[in-house]
N, CA, C and O atoms as a Tripos MOL2 file, in Angstrom:
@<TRIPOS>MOLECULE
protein
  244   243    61     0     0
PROTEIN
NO_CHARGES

@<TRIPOS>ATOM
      1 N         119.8820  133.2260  -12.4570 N.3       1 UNK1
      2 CA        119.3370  132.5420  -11.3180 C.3       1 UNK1
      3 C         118.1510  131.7010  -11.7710 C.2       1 UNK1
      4 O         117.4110  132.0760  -12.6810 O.2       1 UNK1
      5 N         117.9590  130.3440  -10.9930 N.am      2 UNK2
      6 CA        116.9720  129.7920  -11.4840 C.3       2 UNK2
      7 C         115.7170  130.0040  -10.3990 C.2       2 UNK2
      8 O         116.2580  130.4640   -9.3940 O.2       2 UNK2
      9 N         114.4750  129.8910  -10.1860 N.am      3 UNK3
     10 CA        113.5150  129.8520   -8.9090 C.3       3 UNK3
     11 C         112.6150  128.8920   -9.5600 C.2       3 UNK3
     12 O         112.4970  128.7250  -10.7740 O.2       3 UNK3
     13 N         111.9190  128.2090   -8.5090 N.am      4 UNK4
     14 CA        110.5210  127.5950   -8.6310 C.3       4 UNK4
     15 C         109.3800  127.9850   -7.6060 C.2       4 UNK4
     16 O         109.4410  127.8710   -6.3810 O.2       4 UNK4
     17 N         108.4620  128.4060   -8.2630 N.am      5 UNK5
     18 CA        107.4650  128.6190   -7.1070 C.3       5 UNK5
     19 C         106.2600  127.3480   -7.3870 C.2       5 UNK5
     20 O         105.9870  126.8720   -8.4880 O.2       5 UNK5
     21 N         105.7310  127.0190   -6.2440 N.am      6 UNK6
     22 CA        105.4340  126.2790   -6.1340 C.3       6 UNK6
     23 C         103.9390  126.6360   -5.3490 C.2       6 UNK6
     24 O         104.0100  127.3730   -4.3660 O.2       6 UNK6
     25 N         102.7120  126.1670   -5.7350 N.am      7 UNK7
     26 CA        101.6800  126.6730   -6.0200 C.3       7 UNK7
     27 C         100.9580  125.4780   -4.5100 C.2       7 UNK7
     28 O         101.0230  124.2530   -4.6000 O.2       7 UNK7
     29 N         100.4290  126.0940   -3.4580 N.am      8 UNK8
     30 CA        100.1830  124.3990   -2.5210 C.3       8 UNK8
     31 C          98.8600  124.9800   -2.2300 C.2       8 UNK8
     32 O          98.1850  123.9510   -2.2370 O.2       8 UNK8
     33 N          97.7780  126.2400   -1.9010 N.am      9 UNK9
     34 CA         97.1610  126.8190   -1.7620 C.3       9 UNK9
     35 C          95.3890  126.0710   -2.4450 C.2       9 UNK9
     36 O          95.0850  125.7900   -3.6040 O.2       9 UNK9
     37 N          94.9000  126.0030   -1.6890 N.am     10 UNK10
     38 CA         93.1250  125.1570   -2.3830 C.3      10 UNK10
     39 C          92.3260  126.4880   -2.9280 C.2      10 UNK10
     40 O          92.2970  127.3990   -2.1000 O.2      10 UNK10
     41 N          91.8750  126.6720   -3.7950 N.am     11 UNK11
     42 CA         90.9410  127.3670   -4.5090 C.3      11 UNK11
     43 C          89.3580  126.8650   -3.8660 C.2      11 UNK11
     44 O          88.3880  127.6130   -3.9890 O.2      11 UNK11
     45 N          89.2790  125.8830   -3.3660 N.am     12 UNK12
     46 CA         87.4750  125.8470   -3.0470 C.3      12 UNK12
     47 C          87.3240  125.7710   -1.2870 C.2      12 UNK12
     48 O          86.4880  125.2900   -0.5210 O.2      12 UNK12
     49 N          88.8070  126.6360   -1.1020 N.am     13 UNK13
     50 CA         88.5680  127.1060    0.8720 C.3      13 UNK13
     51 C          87.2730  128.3560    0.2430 C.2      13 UNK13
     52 O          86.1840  128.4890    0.8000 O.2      13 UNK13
     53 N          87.5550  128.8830   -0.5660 N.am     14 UNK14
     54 CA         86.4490  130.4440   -1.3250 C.3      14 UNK14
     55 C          87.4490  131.5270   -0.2110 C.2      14 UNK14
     56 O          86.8520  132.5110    0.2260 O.2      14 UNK14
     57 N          88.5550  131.3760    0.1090 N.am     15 UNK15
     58 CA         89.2550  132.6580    0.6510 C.3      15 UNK15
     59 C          90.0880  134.0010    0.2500 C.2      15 UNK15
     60 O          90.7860  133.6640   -0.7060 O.2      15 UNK15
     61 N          90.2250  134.7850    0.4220 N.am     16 UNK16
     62 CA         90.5720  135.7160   -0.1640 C.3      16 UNK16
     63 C          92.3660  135.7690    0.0140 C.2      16 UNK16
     64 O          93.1620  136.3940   -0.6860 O.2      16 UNK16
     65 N          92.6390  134.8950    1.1850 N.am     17 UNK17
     66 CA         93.8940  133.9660    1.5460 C.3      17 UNK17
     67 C          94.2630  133.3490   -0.1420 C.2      17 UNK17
     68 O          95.1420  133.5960   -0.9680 O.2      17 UNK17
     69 N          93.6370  132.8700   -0.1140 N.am     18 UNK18
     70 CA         93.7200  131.5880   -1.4490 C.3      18 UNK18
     71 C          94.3450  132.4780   -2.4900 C.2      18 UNK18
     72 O          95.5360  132.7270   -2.6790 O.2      18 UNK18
     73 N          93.3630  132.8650   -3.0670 N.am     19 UNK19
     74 CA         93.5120  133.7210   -4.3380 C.3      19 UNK19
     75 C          94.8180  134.4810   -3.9180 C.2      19 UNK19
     76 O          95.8250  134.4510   -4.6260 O.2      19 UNK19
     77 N          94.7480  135.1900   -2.6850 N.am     20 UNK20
     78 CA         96.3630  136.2790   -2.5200 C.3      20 UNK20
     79 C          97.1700  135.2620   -3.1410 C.2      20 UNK20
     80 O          97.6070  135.4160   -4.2820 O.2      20 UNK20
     81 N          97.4970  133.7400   -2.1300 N.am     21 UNK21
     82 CA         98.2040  132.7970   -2.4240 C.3      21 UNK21
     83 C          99.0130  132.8890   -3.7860 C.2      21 UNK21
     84 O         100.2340  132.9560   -3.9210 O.2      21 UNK21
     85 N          97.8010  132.8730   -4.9840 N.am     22 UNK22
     86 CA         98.2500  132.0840   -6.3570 C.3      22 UNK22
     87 C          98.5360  133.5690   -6.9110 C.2      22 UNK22
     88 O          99.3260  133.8700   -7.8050 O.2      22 UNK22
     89 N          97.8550  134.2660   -6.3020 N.am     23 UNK23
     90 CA         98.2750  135.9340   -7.6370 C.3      23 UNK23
     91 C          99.6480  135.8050   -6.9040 C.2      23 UNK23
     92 O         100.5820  135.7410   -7.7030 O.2      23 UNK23
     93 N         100.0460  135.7440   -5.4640 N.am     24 UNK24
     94 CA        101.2390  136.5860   -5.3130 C.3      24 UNK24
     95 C         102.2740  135.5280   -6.0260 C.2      24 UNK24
     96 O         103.2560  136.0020   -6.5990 O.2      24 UNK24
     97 N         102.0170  133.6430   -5.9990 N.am     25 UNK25
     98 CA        103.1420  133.2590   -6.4560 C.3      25 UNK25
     99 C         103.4970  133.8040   -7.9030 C.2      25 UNK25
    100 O         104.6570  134.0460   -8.2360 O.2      25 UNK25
    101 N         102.1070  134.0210   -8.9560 N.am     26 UNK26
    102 CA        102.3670  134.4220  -10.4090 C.3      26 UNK26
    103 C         103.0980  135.9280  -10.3970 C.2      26 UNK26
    104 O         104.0130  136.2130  -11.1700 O.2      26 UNK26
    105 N         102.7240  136.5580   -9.7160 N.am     27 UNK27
    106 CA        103.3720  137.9430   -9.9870 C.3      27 UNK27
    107 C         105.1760  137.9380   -9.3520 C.2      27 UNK27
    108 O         106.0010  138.8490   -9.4270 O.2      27 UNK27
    109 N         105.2940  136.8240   -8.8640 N.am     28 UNK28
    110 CA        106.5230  136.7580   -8.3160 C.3      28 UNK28
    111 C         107.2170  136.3410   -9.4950 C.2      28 UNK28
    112 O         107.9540  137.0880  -10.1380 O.2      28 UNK28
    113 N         106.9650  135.0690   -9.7960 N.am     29 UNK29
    114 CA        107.1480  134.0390  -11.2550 C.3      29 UNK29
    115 C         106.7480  135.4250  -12.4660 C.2      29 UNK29
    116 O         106.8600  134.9300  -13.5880 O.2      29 UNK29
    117 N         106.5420  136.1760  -12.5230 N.am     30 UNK30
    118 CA        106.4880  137.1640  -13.4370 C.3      30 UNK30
    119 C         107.6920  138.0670  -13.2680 C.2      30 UNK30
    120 O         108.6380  137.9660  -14.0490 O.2      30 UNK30
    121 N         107.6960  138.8000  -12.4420 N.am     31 UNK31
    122 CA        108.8990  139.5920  -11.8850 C.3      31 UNK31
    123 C         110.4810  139.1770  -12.0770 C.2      31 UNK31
    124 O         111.4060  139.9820  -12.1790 O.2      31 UNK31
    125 N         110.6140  137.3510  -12.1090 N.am     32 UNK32
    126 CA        111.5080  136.9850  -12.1700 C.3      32 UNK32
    127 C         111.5810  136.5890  -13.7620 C.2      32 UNK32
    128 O         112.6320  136.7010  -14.3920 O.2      32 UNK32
    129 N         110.6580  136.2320  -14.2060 N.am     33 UNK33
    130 CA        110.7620  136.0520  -15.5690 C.3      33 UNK33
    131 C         111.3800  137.4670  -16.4930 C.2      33 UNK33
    132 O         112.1050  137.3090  -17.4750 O.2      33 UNK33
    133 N         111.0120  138.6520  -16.0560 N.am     34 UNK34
    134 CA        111.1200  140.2750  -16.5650 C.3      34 UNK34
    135 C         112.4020  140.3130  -16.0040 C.2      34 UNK34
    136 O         113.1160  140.5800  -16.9710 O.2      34 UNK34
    137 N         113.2170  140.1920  -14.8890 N.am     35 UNK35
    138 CA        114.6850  140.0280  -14.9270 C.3      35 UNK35
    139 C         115.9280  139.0140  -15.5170 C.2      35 UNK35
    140 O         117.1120  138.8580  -15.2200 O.2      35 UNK35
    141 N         115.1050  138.4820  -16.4050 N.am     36 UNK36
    142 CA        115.6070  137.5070  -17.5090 C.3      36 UNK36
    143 C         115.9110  136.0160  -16.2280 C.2      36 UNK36
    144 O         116.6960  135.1710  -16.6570 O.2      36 UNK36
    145 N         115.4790  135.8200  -15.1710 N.am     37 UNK37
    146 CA        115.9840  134.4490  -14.6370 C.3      37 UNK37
    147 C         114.8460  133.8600  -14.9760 C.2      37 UNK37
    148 O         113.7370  134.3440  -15.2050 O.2      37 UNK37
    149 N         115.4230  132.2300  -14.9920 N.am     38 UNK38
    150 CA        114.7820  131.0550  -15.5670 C.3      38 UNK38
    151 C         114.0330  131.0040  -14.1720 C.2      38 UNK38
    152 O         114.4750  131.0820  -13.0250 O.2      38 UNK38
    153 N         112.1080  130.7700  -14.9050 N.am     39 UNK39
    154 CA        111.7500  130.6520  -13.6330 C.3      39 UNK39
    155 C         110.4450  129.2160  -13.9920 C.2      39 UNK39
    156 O         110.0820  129.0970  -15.1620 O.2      39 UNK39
    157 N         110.0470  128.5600  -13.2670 N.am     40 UNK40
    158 CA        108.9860  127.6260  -13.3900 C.3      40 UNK40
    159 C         107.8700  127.4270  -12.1130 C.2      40 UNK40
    160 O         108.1260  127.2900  -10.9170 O.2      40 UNK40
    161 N         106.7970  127.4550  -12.6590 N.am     41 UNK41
    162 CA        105.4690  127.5970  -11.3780 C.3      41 UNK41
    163 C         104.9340  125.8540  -11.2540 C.2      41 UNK41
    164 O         104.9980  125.0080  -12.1460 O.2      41 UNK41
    165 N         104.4450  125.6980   -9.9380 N.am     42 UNK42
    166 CA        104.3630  124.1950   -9.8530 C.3      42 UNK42
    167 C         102.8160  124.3400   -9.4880 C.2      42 UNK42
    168 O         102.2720  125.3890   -9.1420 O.2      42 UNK42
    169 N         102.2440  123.1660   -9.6220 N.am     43 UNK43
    170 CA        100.6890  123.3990   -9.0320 C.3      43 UNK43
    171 C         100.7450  122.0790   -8.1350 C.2      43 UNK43
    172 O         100.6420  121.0050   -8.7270 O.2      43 UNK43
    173 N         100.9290  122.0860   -6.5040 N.am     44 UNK44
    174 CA        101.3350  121.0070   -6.0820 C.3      44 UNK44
    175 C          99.8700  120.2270   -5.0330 C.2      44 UNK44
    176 O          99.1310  121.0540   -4.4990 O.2      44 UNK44
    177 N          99.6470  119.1970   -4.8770 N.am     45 UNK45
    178 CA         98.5640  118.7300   -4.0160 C.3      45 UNK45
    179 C          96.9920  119.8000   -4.3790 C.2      45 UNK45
    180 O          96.5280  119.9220   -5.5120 O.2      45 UNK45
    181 N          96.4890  120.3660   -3.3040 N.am     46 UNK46
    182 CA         94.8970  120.8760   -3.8010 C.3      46 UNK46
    183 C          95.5670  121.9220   -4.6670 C.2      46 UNK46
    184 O          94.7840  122.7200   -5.1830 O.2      46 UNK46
    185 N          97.0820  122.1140   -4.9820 N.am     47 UNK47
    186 CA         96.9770  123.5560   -5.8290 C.3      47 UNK47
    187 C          96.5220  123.3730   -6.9580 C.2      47 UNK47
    188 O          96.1650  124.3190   -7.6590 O.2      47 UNK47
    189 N          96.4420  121.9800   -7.3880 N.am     48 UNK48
    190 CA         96.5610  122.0920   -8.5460 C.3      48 UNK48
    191 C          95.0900  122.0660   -9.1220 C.2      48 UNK48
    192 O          94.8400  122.1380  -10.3260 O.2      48 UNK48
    193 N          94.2210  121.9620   -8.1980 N.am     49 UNK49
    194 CA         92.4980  122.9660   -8.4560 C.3      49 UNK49
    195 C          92.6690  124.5110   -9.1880 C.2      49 UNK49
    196 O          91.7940  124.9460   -9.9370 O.2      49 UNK49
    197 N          93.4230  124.9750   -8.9940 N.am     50 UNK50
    198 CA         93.8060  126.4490   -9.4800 C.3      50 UNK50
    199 C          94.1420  126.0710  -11.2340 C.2      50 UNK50
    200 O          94.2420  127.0510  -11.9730 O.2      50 UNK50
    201 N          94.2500  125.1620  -11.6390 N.am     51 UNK51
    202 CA         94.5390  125.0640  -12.8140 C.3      51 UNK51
    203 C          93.3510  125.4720  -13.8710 C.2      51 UNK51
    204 O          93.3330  126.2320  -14.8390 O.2      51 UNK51
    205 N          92.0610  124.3660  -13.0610 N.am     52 UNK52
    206 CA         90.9510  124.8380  -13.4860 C.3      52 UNK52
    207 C          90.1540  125.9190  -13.4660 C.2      52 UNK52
    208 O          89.1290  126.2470  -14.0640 O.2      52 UNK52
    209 N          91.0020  126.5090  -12.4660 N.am     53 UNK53
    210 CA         90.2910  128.2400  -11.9540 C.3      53 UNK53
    211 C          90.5800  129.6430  -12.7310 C.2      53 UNK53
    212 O          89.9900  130.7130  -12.8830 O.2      53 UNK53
    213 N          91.7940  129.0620  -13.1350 N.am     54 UNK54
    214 CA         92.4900  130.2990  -13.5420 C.3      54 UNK54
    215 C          92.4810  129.8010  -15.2720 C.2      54 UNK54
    216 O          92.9640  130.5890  -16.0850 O.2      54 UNK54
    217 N          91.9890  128.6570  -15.6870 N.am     55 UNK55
    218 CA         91.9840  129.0920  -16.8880 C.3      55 UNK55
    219 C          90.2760  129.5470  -17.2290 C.2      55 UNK55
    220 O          89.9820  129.6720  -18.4170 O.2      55 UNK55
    221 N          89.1850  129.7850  -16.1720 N.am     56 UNK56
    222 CA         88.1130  130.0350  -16.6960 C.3      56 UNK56
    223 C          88.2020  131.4750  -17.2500 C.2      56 UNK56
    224 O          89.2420  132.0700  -16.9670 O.2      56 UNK56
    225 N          87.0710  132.2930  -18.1680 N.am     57 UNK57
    226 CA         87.8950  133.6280  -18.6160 C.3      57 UNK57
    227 C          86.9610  134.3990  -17.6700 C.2      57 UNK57
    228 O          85.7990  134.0470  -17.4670 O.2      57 UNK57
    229 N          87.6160  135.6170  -17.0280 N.am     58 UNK58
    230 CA         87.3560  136.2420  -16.3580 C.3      58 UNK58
    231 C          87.8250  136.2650  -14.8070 C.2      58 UNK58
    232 O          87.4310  137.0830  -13.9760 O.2      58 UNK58
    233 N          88.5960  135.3790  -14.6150 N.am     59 UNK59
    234 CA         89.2220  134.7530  -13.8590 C.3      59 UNK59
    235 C          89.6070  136.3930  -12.9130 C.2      59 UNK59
    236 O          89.7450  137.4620  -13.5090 O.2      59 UNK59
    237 N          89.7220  136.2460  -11.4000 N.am     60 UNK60
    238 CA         90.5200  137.7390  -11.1780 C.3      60 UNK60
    239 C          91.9070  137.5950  -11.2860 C.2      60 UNK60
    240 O          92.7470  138.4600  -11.5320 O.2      60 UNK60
    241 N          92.0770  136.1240  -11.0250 N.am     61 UNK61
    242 CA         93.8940  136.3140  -11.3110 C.3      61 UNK61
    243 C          94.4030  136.2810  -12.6430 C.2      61 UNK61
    244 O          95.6110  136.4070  -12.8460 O.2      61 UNK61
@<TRIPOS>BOND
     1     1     2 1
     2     2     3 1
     3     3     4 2
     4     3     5 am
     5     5     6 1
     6     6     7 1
     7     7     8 2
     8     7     9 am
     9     9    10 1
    10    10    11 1
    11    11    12 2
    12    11    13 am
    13    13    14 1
    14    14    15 1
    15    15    16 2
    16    15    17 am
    17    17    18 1
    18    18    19 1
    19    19    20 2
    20    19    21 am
    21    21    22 1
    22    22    23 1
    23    23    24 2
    24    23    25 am
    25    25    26 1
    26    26    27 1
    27    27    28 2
    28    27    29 am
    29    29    30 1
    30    30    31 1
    31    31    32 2
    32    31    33 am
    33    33    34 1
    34    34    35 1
    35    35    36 2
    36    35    37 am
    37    37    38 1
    38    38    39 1
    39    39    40 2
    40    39    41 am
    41    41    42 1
    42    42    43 1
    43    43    44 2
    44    43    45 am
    45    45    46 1
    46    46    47 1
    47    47    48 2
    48    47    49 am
    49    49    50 1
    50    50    51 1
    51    51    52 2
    52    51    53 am
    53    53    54 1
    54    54    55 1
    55    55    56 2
    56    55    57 am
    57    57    58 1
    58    58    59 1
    59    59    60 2
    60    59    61 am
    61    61    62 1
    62    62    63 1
    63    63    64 2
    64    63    65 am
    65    65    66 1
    66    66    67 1
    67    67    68 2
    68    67    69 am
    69    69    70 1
    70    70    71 1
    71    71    72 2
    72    71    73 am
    73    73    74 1
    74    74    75 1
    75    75    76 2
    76    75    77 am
    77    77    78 1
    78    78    79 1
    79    79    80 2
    80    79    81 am
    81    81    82 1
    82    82    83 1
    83    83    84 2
    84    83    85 am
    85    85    86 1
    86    86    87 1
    87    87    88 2
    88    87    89 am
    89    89    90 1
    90    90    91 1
    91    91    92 2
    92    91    93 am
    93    93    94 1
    94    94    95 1
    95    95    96 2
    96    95    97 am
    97    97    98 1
    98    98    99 1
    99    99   100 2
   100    99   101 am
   101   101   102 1
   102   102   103 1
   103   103   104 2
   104   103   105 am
   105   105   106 1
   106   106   107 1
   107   107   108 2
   108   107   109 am
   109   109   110 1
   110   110   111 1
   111   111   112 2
   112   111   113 am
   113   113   114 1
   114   114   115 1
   115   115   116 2
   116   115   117 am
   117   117   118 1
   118   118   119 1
   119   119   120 2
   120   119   121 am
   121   121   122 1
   122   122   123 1
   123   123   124 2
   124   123   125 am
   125   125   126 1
   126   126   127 1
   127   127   128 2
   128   127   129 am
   129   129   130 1
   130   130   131 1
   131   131   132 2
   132   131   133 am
   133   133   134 1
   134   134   135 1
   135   135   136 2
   136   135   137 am
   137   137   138 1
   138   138   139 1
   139   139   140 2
   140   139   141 am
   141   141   142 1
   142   142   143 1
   143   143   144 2
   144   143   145 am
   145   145   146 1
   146   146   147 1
   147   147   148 2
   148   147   149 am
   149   149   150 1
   150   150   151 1
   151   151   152 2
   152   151   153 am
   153   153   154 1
   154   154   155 1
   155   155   156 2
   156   155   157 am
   157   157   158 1
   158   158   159 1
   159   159   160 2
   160   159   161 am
   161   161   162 1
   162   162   163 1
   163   163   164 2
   164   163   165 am
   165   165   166 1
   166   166   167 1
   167   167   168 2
   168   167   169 am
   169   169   170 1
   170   170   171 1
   171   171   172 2
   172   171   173 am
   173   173   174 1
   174   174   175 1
   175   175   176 2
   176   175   177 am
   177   177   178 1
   178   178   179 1
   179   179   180 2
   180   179   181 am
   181   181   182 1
   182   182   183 1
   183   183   184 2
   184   183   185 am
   185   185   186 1
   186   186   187 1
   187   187   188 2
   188   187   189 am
   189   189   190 1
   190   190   191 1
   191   191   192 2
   192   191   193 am
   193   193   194 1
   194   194   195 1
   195   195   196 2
   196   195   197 am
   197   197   198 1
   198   198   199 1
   199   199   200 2
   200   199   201 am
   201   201   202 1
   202   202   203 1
   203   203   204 2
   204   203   205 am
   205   205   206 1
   206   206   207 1
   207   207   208 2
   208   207   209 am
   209   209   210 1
   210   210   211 1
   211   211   212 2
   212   211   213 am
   213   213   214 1
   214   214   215 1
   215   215   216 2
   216   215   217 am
   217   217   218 1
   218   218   219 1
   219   219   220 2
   220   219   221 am
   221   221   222 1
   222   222   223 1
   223   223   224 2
   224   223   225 am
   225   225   226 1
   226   226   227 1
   227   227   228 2
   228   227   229 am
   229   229   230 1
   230   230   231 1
   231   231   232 2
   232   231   233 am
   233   233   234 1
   234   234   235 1
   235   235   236 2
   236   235   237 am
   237   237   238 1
   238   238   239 1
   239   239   240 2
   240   239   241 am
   241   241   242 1
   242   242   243 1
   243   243   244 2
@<TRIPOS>SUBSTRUCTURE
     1 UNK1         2 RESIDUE 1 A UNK
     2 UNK2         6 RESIDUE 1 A UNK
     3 UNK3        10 RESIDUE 1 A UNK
     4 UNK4        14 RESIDUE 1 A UNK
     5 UNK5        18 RESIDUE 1 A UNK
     6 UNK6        22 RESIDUE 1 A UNK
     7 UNK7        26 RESIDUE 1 A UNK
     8 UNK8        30 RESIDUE 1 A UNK
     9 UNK9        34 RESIDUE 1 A UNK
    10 UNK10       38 RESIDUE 1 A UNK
    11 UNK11       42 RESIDUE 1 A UNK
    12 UNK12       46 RESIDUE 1 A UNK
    13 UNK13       50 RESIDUE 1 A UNK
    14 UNK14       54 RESIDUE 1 A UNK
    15 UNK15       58 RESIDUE 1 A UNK
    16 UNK16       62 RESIDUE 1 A UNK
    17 UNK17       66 RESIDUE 1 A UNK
    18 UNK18       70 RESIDUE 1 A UNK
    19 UNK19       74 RESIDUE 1 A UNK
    20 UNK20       78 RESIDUE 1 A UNK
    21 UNK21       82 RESIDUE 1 A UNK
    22 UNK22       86 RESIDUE 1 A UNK
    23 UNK23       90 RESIDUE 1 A UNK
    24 UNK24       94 RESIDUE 1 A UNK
    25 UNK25       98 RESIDUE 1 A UNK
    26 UNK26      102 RESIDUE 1 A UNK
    27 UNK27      106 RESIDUE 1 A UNK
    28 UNK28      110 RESIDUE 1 A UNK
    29 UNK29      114 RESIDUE 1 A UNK
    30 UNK30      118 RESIDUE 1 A UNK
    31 UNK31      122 RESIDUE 1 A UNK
    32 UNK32      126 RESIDUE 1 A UNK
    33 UNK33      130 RESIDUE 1 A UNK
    34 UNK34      134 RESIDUE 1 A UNK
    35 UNK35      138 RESIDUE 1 A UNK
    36 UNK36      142 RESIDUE 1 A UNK
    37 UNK37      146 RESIDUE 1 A UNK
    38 UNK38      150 RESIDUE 1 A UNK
    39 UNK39      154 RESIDUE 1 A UNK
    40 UNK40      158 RESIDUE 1 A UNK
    41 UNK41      162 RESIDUE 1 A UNK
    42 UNK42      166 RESIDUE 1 A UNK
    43 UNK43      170 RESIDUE 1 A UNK
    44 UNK44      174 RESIDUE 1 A UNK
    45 UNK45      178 RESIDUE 1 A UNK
    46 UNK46      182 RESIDUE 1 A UNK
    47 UNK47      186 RESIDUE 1 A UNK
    48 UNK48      190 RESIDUE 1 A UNK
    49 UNK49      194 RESIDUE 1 A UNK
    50 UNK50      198 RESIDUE 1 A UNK
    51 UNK51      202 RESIDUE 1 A UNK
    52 UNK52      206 RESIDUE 1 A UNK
    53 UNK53      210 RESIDUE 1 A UNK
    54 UNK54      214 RESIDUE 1 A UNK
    55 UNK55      218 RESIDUE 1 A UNK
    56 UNK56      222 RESIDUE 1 A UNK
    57 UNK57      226 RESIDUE 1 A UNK
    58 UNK58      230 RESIDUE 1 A UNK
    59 UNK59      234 RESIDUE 1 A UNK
    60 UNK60      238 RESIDUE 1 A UNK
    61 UNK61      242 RESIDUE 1 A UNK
């Protein structure tokens, strides 16, 4: 199976919404990756603020 999740969620609302947002799409995109399907994560419109978020270290996600 193939999936895309797709990341649309703003990182500087400062919500705890937000963050659920991006952990739950990665742990999904993880889950599917560990059942061997082809999977790809998108960072789309303000998601793609999360790019810069999640690579700082210490990051919670």
């Amino acid at each position: 199976m193939k999936a895309a999740i797709i990341i649309l969620s703003d990182p500087k609302s400062g919500s705890e919404e937000a963050l659920g947002r991006v952990f739950n799409g990665l742990a999904t995109a993880y889950d599917f990756k560990q059942q061997g399907d082809e999977v790809s994560v998108r960072f789309q419109g303000t998601g793609t603020r999360w790019i810069g978020e999640l690579s700082k270290a210490g990051h919670a996600a």
